[in-house]
Backbone as a printed PyTorch tensor [residue, N CA C, xyz], in Angstrom:
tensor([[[  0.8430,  -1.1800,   0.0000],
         [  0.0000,   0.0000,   0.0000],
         [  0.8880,   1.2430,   0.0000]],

        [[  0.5160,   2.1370,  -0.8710],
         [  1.2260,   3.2830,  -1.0850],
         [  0.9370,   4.2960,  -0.0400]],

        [[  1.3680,   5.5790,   0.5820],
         [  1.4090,   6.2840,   1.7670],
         [ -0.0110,   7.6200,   0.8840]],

        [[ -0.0010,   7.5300,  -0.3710],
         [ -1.3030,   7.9010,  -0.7690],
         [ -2.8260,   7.3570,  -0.8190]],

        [[ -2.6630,   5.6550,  -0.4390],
         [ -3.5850,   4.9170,  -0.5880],
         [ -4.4220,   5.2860,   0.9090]],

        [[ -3.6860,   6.1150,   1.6190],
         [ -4.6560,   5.7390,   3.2480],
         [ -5.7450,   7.0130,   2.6900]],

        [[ -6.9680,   6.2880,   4.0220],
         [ -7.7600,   7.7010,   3.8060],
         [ -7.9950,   8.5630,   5.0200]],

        [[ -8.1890,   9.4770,   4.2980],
         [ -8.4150,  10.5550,   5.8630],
         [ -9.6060,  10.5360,   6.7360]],

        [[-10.5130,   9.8740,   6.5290],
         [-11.6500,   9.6770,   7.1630],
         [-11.3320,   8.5780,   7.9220]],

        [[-10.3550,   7.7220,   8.1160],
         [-10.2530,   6.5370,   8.8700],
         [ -9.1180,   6.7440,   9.5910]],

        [[ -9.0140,   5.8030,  10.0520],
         [ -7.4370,   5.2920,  11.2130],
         [ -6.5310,   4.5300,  10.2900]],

        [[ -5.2250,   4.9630,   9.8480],
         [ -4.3440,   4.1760,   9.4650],
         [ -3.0110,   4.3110,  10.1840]],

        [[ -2.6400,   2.9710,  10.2830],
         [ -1.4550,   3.2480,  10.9760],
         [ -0.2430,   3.1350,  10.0730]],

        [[  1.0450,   3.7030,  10.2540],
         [  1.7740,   4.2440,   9.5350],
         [  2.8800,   4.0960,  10.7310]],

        [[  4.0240,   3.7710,   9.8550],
         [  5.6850,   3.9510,  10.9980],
         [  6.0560,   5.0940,  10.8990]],

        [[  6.7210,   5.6840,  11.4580],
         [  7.3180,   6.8330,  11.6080],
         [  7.7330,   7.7350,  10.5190]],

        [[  8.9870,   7.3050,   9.5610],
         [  9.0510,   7.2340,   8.1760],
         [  8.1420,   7.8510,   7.3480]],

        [[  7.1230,   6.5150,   7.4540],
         [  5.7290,   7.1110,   6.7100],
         [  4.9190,   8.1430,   7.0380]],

        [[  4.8920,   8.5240,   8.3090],
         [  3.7410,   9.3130,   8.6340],
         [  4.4790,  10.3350,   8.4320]],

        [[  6.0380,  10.6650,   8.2740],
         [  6.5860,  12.1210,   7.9740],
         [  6.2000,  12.1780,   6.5960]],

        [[  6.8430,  11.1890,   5.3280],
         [  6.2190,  11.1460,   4.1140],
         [  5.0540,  11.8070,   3.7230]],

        [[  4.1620,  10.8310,   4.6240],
         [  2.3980,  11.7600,   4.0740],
         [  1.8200,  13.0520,   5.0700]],

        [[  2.8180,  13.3580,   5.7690],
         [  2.5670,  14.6640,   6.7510],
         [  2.6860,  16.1200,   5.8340]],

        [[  4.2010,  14.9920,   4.8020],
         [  4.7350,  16.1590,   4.2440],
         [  4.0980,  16.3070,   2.6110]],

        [[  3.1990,  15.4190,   2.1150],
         [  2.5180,  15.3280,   1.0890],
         [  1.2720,  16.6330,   1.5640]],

        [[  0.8930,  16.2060,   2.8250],
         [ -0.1880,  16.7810,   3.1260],
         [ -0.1890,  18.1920,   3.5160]],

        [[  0.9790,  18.5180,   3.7200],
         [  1.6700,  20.0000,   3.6450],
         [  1.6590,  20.6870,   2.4510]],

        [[  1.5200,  19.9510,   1.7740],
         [  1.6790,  20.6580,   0.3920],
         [  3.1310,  20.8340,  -0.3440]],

        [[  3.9250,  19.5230,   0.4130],
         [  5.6480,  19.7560,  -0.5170],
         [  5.8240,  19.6780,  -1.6300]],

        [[  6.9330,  20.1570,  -2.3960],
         [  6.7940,  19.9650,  -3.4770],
         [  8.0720,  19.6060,  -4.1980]],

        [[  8.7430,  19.5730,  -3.5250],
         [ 10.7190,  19.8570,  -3.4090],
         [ 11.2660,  18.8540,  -2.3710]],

        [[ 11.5880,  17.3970,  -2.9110],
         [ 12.1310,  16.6170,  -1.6400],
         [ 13.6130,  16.1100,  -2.3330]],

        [[ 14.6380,  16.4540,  -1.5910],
         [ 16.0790,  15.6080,  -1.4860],
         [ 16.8360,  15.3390,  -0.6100]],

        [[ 17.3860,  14.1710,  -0.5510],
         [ 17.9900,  13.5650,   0.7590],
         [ 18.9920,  13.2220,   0.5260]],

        [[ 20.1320,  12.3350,   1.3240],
         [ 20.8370,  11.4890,   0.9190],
         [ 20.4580,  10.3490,   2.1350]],

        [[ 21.1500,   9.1490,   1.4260],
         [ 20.8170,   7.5850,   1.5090],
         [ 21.5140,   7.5780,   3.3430]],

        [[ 20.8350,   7.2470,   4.3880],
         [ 21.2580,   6.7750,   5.2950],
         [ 19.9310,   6.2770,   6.5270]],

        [[ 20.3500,   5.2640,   7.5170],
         [ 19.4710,   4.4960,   8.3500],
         [ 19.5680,   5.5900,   9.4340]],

        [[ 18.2840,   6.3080,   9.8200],
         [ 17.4160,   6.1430,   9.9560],
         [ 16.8990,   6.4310,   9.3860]],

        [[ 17.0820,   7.6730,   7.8180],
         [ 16.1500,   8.7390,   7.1020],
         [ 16.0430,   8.0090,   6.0640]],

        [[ 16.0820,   6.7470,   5.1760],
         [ 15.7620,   6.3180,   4.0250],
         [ 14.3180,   6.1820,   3.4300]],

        [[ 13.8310,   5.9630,   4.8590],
         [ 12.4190,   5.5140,   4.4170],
         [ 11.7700,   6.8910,   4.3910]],

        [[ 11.7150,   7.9770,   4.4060],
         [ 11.0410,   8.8130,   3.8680],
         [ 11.1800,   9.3760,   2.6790]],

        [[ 12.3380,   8.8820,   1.7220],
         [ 12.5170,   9.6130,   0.8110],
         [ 12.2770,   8.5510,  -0.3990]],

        [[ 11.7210,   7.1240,   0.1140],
         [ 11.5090,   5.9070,  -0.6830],
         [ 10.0090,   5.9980,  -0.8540]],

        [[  9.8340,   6.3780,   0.3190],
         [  7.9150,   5.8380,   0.4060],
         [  7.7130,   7.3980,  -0.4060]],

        [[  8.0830,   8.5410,  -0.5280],
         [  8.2310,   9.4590,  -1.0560],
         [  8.6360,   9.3300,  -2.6290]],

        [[  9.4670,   8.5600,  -3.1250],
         [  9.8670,   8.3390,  -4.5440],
         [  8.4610,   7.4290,  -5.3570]],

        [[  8.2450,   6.3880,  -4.6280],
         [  7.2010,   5.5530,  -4.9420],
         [  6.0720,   6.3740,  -5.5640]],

        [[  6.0550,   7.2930,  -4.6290],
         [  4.3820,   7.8950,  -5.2130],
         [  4.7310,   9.5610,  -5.9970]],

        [[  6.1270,  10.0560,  -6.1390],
         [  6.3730,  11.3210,  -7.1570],
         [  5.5220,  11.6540,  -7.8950]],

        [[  5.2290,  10.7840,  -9.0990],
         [  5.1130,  11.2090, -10.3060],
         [  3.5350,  11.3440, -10.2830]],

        [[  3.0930,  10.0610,  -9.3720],
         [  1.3050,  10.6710,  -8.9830],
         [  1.1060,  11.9380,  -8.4120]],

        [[  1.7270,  11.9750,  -7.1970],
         [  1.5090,  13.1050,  -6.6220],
         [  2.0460,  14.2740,  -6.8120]],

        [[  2.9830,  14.6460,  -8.1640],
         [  3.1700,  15.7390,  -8.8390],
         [  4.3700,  16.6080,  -8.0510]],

        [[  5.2560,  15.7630,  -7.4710],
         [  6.2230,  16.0190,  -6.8090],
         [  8.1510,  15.6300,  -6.8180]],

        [[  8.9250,  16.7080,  -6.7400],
         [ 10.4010,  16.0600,  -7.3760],
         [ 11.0610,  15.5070,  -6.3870]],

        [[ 11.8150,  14.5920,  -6.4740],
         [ 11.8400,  13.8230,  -5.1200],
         [ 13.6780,  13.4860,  -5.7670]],

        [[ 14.7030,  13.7480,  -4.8690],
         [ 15.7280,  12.8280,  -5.5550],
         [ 16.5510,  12.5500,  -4.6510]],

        [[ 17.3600,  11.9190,  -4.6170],
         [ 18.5040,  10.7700,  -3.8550],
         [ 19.5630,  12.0350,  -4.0110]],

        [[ 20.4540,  12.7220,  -3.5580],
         [ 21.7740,  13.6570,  -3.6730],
         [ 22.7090,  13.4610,  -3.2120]],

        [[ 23.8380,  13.7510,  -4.0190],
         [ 25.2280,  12.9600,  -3.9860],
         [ 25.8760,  13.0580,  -2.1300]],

        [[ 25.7590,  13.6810,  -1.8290],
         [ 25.8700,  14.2790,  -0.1860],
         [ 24.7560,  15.1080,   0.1270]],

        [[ 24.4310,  15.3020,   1.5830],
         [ 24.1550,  16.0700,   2.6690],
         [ 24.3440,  17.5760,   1.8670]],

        [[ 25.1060,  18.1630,   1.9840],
         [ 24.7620,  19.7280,   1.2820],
         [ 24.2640,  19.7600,  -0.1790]],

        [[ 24.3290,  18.9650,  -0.8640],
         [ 23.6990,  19.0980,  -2.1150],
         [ 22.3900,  19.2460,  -1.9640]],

        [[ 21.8450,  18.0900,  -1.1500],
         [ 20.0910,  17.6920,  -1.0700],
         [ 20.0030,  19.0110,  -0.3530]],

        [[ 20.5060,  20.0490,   1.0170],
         [ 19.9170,  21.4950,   1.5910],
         [ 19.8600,  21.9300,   0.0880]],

        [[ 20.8600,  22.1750,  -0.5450],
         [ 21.2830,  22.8930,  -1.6920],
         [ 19.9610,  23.0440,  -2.8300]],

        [[ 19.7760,  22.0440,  -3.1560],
         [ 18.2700,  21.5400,  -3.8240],
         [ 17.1540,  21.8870,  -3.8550]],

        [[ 17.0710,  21.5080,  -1.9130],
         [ 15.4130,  21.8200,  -1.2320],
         [ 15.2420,  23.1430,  -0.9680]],

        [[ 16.9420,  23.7550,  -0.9080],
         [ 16.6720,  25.5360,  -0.5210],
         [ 16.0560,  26.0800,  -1.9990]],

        [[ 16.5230,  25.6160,  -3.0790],
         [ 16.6460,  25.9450,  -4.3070],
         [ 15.1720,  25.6580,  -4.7500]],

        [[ 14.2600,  25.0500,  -4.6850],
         [ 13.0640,  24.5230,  -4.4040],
         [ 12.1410,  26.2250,  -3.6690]],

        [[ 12.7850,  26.2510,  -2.5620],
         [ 12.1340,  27.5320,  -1.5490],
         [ 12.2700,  28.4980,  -1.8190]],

        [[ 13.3620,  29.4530,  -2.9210],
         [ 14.1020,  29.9060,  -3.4040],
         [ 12.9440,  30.5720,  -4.6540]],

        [[ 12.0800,  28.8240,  -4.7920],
         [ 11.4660,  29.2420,  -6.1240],
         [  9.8320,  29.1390,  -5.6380]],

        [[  9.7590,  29.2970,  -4.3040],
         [  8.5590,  29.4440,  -3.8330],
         [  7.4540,  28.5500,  -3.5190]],

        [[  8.1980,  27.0820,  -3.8360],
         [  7.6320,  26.1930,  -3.5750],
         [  8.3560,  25.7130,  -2.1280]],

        [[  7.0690,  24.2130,  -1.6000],
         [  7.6040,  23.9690,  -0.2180],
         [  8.2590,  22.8160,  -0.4700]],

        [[  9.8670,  23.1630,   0.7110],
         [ 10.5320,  22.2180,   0.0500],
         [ 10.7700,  21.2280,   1.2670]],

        [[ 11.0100,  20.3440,   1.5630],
         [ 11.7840,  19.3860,   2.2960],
         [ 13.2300,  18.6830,   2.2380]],

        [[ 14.3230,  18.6700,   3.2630],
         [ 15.7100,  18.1780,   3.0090],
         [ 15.3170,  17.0560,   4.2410]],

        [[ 16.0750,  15.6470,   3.8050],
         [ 16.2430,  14.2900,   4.1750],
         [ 17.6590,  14.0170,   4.6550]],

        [[ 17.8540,  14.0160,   5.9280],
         [ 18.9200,  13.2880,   6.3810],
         [ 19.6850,  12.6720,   7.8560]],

        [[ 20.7770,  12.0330,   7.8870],
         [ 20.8760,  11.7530,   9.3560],
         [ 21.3710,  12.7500,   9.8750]],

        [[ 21.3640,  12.6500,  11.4010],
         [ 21.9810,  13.5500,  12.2840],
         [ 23.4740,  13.7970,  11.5490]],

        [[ 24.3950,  12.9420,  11.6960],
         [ 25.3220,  13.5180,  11.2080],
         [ 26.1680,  14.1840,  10.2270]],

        [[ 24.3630,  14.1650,   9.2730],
         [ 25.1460,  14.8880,   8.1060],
         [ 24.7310,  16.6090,   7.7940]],

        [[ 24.0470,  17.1270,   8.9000],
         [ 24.3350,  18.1650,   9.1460],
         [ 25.1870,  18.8640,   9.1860]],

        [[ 26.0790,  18.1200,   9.3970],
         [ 28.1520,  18.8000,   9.8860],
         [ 27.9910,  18.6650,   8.2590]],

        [[ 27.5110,  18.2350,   7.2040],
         [ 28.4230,  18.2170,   5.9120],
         [ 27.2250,  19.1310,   5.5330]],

        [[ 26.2590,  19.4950,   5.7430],
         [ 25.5660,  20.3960,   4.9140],
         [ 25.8070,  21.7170,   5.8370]],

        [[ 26.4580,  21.9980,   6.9110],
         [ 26.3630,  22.8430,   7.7110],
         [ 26.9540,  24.1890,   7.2790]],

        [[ 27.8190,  24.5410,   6.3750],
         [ 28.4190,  25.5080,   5.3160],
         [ 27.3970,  26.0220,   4.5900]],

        [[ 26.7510,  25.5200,   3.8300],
         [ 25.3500,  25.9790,   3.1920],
         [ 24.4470,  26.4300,   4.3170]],

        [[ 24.3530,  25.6100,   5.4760],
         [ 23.2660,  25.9370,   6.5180],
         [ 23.1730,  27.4690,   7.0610]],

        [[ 24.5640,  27.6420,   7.1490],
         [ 25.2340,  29.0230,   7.8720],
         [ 24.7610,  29.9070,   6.7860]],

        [[ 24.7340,  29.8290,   5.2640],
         [ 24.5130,  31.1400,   4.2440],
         [ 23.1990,  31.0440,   3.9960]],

        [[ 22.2600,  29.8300,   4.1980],
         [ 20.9820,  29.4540,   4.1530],
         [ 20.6420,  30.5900,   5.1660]],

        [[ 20.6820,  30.6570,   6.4410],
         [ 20.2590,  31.1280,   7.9900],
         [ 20.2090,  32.7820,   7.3600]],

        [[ 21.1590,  32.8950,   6.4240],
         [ 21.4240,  34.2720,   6.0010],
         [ 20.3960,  35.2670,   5.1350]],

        [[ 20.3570,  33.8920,   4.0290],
         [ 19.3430,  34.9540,   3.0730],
         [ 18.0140,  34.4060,   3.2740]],

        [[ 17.7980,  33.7130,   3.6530],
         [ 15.9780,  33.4050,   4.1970],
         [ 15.3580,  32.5130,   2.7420]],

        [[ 14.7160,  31.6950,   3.1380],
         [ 13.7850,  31.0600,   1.6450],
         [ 12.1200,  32.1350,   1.4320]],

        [[ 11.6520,  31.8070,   0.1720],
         [ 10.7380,  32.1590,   0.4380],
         [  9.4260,  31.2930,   0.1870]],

        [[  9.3810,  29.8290,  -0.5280],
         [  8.5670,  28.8910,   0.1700],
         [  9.0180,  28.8780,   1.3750]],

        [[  8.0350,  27.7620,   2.1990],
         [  8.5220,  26.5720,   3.4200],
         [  9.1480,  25.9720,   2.8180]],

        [[ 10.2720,  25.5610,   4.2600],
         [ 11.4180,  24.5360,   3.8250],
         [ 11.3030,  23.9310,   5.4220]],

        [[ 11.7010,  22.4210,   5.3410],
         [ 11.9360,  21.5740,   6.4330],
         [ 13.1530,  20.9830,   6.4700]],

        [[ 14.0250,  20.8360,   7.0470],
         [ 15.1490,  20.1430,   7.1090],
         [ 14.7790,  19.1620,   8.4320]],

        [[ 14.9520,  17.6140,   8.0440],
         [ 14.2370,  16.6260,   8.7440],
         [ 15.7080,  15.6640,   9.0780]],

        [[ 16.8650,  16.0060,  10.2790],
         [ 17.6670,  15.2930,  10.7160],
         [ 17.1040,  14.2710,  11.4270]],

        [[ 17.1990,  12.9590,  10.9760],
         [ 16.8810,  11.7280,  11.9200],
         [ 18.2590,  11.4340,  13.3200]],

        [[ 18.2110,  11.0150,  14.2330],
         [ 18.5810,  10.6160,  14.7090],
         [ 18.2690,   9.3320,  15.0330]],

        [[ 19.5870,   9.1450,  15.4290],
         [ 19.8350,   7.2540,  15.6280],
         [ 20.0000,   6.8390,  17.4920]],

        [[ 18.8310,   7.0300,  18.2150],
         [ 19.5270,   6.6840,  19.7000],
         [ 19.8390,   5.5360,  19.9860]],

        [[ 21.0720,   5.4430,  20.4000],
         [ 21.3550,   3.7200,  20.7760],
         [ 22.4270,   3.0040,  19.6590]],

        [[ 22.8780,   4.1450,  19.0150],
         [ 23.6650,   4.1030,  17.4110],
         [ 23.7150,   2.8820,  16.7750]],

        [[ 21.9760,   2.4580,  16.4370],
         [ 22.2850,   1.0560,  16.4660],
         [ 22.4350,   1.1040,  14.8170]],

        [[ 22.7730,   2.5140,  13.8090],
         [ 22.9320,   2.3190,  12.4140],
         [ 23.8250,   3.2670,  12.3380]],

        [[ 24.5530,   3.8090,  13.1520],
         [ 25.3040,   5.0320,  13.0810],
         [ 26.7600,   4.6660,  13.4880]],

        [[ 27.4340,   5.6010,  13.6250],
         [ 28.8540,   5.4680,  14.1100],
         [ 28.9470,   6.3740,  15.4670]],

        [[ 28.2530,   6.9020,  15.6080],
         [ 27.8690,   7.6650,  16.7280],
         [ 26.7640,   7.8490,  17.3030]],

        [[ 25.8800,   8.0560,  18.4960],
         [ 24.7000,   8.8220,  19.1130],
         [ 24.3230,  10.0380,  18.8170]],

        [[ 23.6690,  10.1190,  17.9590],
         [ 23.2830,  11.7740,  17.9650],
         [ 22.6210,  13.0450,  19.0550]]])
């Protein structure tokens, strides 16, 4: 079942992952890029699955500052954007973050750091 298939008149349950996915469908995003890591994968999968229905650009980015780079670029153009990633890759998008903080977007933008407690996929505790 796709994270578009639930309905809003009922109870569906959804993992974590998912319920950011269709939180952020239901926001009205329109601008999603991440890069590949455990804990944040599954929002940017259950998110790819349903793109092209739900009229939305969704992509995998070579690193952590590319995908801010993207989703700012997304906000930039007045749409709402979303960035995907783990806690620790903040430190690699954090250069962009600092000139981001500066000139302001003008969609919504979310930057969605997962953390890993218990580092049971990480190299560290976030």
């Amino acid at each position: 079942m796709s994270i578009l298939d639930y309905k809003e008149d009922s109870v569906n349950l959804l993992m974590g992952n998912e319920a950011i996915a269709r939180g952020a469908l239901e926001a009205g995003v329109r601008v999603v890029a991440g890069y590949p890591g455990t804990p944040s994968s599954e929002i940017i999968e259950n998110l790819a699955k349903v793109a092209e229905k739900a009229g939305i650009y969704v992509e995998w980015s070579v690193n952590e500052k590319v995908s801010l780079e993207v989703s700012a670029a997304g906000s930039f153009a007045g749409l709402r954007s979303m960035c995907v990633m783990k806690q620790n890759g903040v430190n690699v998008a954090s250069d962009f973050l600092l000139h981001l903080s500066l000139s302001g977007t003008r969609g919504g933008m979310v930057l969605v750091p997962c953390d890993d407690p218990g580092a049971i996929s990480s190299v560290n505790e976030g």
